[in-house]
N, C-alpha and C positions, 0 to 999 in steps of 0.2 A: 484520582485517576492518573497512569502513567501512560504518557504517549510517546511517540515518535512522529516526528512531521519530515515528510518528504518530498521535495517542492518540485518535482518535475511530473510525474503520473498524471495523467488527466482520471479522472475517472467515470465509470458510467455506472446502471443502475443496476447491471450483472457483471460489478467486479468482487473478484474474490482475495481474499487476504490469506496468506496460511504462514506458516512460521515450518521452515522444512527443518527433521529430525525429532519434531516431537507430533504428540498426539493430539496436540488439543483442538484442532477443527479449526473453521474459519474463525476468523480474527474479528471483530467490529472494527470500523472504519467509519469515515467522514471524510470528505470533501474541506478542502483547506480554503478554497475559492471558489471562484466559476472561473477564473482563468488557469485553474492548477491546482497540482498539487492533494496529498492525501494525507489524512491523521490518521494513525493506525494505533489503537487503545492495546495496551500487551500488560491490564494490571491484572488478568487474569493466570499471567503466566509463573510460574514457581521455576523462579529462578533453580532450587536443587533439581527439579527435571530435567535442565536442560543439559543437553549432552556438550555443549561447551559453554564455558565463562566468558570467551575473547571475543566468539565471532556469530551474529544471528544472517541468515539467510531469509528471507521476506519471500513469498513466492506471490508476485501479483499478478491474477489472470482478468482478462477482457479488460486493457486499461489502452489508452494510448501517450509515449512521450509526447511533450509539450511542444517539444519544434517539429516533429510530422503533425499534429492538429492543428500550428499553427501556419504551415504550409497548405494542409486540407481546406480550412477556409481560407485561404489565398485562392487556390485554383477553384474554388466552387461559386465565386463571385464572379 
């Protein structure tokens, strides 16, 4: 399996993962902790698909950065 880990995303249990420029649909993903962070599995992806070599764009929706969640529970205590 080839991933990507990216240590700020919080995530929840309606986040979605896409890889923008191509077509392959949501992405699988995992949770990298409970305090953060997200693994994004891309061994699905055919590298000659993609429409560049240099640069991937991630589009991640329903997620929250890690220092507003870690201010939300601040203020909710």
């Amino acid at each position: 399996t080839t991933e990507i880990t990216l240590g700020a995303p919080v995530s929840s249990a309606s986040t979605i993962v896409t890889l923008l420029g191509s077509n392959i649909g949501p992405l699988k993903w995992r949770a990298a902790s409970g305090s953060g962070g997200i693994i994004i599995d891309i061994s699905n992806i055919k590298m000659y698909s993609l429409a560049s070599d240099w640069a991937w764009v991630f589009k991640l929706q329903n997620i929250t950065p890690k220092q507003i969640n870690k201010k939300l529970r601040k203020y909710r205590q």
